[in-house]
N, C-alpha and C positions, 0 to 999 in steps of 0.2 A: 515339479514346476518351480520353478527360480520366486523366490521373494518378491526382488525387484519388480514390477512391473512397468516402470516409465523407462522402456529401453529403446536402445537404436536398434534395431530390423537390418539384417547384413541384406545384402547385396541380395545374395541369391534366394532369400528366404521372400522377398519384394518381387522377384522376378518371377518365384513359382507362382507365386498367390495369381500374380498376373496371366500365367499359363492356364490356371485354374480357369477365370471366365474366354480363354482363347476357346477351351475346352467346352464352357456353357452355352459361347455363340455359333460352335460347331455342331451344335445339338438343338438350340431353342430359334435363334435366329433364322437354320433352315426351315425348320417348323413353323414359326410366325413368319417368314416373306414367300413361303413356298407351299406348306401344307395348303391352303383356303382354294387356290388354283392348282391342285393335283386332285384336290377331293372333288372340284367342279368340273373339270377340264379334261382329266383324265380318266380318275373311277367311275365318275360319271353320275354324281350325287348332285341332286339338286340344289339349288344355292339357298331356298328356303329351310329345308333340312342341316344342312353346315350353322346359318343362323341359331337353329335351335339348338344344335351341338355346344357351340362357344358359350351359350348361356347357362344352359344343364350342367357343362362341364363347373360353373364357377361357385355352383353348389356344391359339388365336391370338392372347390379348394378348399371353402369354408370350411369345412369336415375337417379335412387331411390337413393342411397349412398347421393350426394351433398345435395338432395333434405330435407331428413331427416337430416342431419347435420346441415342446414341450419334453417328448423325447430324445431330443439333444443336449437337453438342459440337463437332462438325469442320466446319459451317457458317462460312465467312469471306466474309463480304461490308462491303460499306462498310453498311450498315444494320444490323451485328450479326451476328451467329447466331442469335437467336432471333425477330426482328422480321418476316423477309424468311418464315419458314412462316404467320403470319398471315396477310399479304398475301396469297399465294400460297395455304395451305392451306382459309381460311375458303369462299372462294365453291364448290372443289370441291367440302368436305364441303357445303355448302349445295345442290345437285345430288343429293348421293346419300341426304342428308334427307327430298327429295321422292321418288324414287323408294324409299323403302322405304316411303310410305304408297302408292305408286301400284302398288293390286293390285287386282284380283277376287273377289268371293267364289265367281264360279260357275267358277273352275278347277278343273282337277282336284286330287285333294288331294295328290300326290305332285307337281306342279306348283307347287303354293301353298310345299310345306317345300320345295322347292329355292331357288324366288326368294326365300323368307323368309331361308335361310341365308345365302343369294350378299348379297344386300343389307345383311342387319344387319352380314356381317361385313366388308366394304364400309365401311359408316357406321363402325363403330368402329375399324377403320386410319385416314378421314379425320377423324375426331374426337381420337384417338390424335394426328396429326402437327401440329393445332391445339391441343392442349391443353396436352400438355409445355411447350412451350415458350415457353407463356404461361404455364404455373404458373414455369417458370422463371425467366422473365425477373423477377420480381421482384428473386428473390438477386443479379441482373445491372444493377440500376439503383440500389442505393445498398450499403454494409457496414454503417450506422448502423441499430445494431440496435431504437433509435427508429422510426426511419422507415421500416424494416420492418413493423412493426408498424402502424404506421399507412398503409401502402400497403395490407395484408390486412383492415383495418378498411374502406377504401376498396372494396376487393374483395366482402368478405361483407357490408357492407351493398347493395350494388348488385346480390348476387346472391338476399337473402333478398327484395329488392322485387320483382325480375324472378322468382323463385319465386312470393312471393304473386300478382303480376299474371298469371303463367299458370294457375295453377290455379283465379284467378277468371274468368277471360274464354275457357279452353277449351273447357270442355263447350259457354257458350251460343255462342263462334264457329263449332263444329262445326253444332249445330242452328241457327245461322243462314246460313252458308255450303251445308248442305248440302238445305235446305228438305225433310229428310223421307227424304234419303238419305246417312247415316252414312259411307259411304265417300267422297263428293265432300268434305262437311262437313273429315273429317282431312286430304283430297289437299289443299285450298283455305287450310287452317289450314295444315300443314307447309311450303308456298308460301309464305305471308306470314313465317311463322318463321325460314326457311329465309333471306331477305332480311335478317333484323334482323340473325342470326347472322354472315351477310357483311360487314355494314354494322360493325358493335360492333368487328369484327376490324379491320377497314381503319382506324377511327377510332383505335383501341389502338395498331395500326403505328404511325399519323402521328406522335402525342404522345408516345409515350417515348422514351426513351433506354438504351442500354446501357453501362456505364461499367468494368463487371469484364471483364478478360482473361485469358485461360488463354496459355500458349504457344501460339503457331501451329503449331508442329511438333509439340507434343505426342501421342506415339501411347500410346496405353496398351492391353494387355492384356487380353482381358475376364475372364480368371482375375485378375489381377491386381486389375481393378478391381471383382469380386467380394471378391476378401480383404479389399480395403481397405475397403468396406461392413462385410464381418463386425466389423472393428473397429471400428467406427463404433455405440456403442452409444446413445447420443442419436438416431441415425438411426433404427438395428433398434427400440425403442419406438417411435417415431414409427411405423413401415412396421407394428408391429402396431396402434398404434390405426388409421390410415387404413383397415387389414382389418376390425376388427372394424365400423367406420365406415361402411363396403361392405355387410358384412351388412346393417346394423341399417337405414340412411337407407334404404337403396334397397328391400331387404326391404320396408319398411311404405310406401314411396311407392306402388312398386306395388302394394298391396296395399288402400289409399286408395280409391279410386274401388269396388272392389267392396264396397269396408265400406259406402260412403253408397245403394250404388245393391241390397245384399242383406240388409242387416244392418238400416239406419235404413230401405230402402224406398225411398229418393229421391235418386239422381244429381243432383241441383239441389243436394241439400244441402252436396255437396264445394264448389262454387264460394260460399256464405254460409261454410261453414267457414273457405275459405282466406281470404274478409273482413276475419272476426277475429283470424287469427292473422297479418295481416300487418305490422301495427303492432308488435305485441312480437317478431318477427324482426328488423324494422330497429332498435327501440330495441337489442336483446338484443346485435347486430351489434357497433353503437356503443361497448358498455360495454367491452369486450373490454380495450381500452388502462387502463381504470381497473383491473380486476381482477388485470394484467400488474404495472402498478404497484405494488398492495399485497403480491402473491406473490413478485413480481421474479423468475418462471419461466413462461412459457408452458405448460407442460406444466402445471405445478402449476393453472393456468390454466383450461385444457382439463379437468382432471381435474375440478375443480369446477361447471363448467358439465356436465361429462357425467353425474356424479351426482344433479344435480338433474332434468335431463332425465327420465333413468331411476325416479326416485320419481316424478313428476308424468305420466309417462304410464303406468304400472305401475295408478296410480290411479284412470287413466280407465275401465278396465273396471266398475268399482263404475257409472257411469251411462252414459246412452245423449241423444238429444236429444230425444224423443218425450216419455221422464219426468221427465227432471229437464236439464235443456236449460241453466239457467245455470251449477252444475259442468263438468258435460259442455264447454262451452264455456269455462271460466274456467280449467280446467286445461289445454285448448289452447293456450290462450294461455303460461300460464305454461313449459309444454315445450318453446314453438317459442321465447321469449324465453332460454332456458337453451340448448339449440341452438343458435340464432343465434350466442349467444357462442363455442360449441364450433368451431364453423365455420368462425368466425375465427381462433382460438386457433390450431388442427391444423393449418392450412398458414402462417399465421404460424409456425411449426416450423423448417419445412423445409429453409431457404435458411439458417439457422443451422448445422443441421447438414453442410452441404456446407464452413462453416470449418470445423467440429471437426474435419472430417475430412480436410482440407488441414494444417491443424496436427498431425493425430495420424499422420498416411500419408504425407504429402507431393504428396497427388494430387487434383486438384480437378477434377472433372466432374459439372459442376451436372447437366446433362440427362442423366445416366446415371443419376444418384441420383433424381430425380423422376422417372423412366422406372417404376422401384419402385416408387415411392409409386403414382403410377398405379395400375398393374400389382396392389398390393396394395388398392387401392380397389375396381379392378374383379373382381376374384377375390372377395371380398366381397358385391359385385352381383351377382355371379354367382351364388353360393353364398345369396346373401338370397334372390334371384328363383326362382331355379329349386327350391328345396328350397317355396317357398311353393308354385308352379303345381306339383309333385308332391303332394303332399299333399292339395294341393284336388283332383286329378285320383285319386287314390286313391279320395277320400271320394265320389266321386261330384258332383263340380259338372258342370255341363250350362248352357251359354251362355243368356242371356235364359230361365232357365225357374227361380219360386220354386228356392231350396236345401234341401236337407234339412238337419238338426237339426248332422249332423258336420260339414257344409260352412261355417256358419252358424259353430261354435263355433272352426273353423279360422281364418275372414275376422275375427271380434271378437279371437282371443287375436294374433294377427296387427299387430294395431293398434295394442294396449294393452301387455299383459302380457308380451309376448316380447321387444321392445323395449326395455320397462323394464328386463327385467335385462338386454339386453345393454348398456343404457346404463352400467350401473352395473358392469358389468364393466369395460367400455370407462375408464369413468372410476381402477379400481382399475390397469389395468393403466398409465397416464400418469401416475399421483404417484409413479413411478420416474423421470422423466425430472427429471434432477439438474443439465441446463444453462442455467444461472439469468445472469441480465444480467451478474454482476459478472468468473462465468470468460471470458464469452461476448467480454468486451470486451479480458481477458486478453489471447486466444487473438488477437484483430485487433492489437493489440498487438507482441502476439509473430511474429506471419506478416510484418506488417510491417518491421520489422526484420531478418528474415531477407531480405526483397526489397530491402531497401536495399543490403547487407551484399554481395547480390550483384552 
């Protein structure tokens, strides 16, 4: 590994990384807007049951998350520590991708929620041991907190296009693959997906580098390196927006598809949806570095892009596309373009906060602090999904059959309303985050120094 650490990131070492999350929203993204409605709709599991899945499952991130960051940390290979679980981690999870659409609907139903649990919780261990240490590696391939920033620009726009591109081309590869039967349609689809997510990986290993080193011998404590977190307070905002982050994105992801296919009437309608809002996702992605610039804080960053989110989709209940279809659509746009930016902002964070907290503790463990972040992303998803499928299962929803009036007003506020304010919380709670370019460079600075020194 190079000395140097405050370098410029070439070109294509920017673009793999970015290939990298193409690769994670080709795997988790179909999972969060598609999994909820294939396990109700199709296998044919009760929506009370799925609730209690989402939940169950976030006790085992608890578990797994620290566990795998922590073995990241202590990964030494000549390819890094974080490089060598891509390679290795991406084609497993891409196996057990497929086998969580490859079900029956005619099992029996205490057959369907066992292999539902064994499988999802399966998939998010090997999702889990590829994703840390891809979100990691960033903090791991340059300290210029420039090109930072512009590595997570490279990141969320590749992930807001690989988001548009699956939610337009899912529904009709399902009904194209599956000529009339829904279940081959998602096994055929998760197959193909399941390959990119391989490929994106493999390609990400080749082209980056790792240039940050921890000691080799470094053991640390997990009390210890809980403390050290607690002081870490650039971090702990950060680890609550990610949560609140969890709730809100994923809450309404899945909850997406039942709005166009009970609410609008037409499942087609999601894939014209994600049309339009594809284009102000990547622009929105992009802008992120300018907006860094005039605030000279990411958070502050983040905090703005999350308040306009939450006004502009707060809004969108006022119309629908049947009545007035150019709002309706015109504010999509404008939420998913303020998102975008948010997107990029919040893990642009991250790897900042792992110096603070080497300069403020003395302890640097990149993969145990994004272990958190994770961790609090998916408790979030948790807590968005499973609190949605109870509610709808309370109200009486019943798979493929019209909603009634409370199902109906649960899936619209679902979409719009509930969102919006958490957006707007979300954004009150990151204009506290106070580590802005100029301590941030401080801090590299000053660690530097102290490693010379010794």
């Amino acid at each position: 590994m190079s000395k140097e650490t405050n370098i410029k990131v070439p070109f294509i070492s920017k673009f793999a990384y970015g290939m990298g999350d193409v690769g994670c929203n080709f795997s988790w993204m179909f999972v969060g807007n598609f999994l909820m409605i294939f396990y109700t709709d199709v296998f044919g599991i009760d929506m009370k049951a799925v609730a209690g899945l989402m939940l169950f499952s976030r006790f085992w991130d608890a578990i797994n998350d620290p566990i795998i960051g922590s073995l990241t940390d202590k990964t030494n290979t000549r390819w890094g520590r974080y490089r060598p679980w891509l390679l290795f981690g991406a084609p497993l999870t891409s196996l057990v991708l497929i086998l969580t659409f490859w079900a029956h609907p005619n099992w029996q139903s205490t057959s369907k929620i066992v292999y539902m649990a064994i499988t999802y919780c399966v998939l998010v261990l090997g999702y889990t041991s590829v994703n840390i240490p891809y979100g990691t590696l960033c903090g791991a391939m340059t300290q210029d907190i420039e090109e930072r920033a512009k590595i997570n620009t490279f990141r969320s726009v590749s992930a807001m296009a690989a988001i548009g591109i699956i939610n337009i081309i899912t529904v009709p590869l399902i009904n194209t693959f599956g000529k009339g039967d829904e279940k081959n349609g998602y096994l055929l689809t998760a197959i193909l997906y399941g390959i990119i997510f391989s490929l994106c990986h493999i390609f990400c290993f080749a082209k980056t580098k790792e240039v940050i080193e921890i000691p080799k011998k470094q053991k640390i404590p997990l009390k210890e390196q809980l403390i050290a977190i607690s002081k870490n307070k650039p971090y702990l905002i950060a680890l609550i927006g990610q949560f609140l982050f969890g709730i809100t994105f994923y809450g309404r992801n899945a909850d997406a598809l039942y709005y166009f296919t009970y609410v609008e009437g037409n499942k087609a309608l999601f894939s014209i949806f994600s049309l339009y809002i594809i284009i102000p996702s990547i622009i929105g992605a992009a802008c992120f570095p300018i907006l860094f610039k005039m605030t000279n804080n990411k958070g502050r960053a983040a905090s703005i892009f999350a308040f306009f989110t939450g006004i502009s989709m707060f809004l969108m209940y006022f119309f629908n596309v049947k009545d007035s279809p150019v709002p309706f659509y015109l504010l999509s746009c404008v939420s998913q373009f303020f998102f975008s930016g948010f997107n990029t902002a919040i893990y642009a964070i991250v790897p900042d906060c792992v110096e603070y907290g080497e300069w403020k503790t003395g302890l640097r463990n990149d993969g145990f602090q994004y272990a958190f972040i994770s961790l609090g992303n998916k408790i979030g998803m948790a807590v968005g999904t499973a609190l949605l499928a109870a509610i709808m299962g309370k109200y009486g929803y019943i798979a493929n059959q019209p909603q009634n009036e409370n199902v109906i007003s649960v899936i619209k506020h679902s979409f719009t309303t509930v969102p919006g304010i958490l957006w707007i919380i979300t954004a009150l709670a990151l204009f506290f985050y106070n580590l802005n370019r100029t301590s941030y460079n401080k801090i590299i600075y000053e660690l530097k120094n102290k490693k010379n020194e010794n």
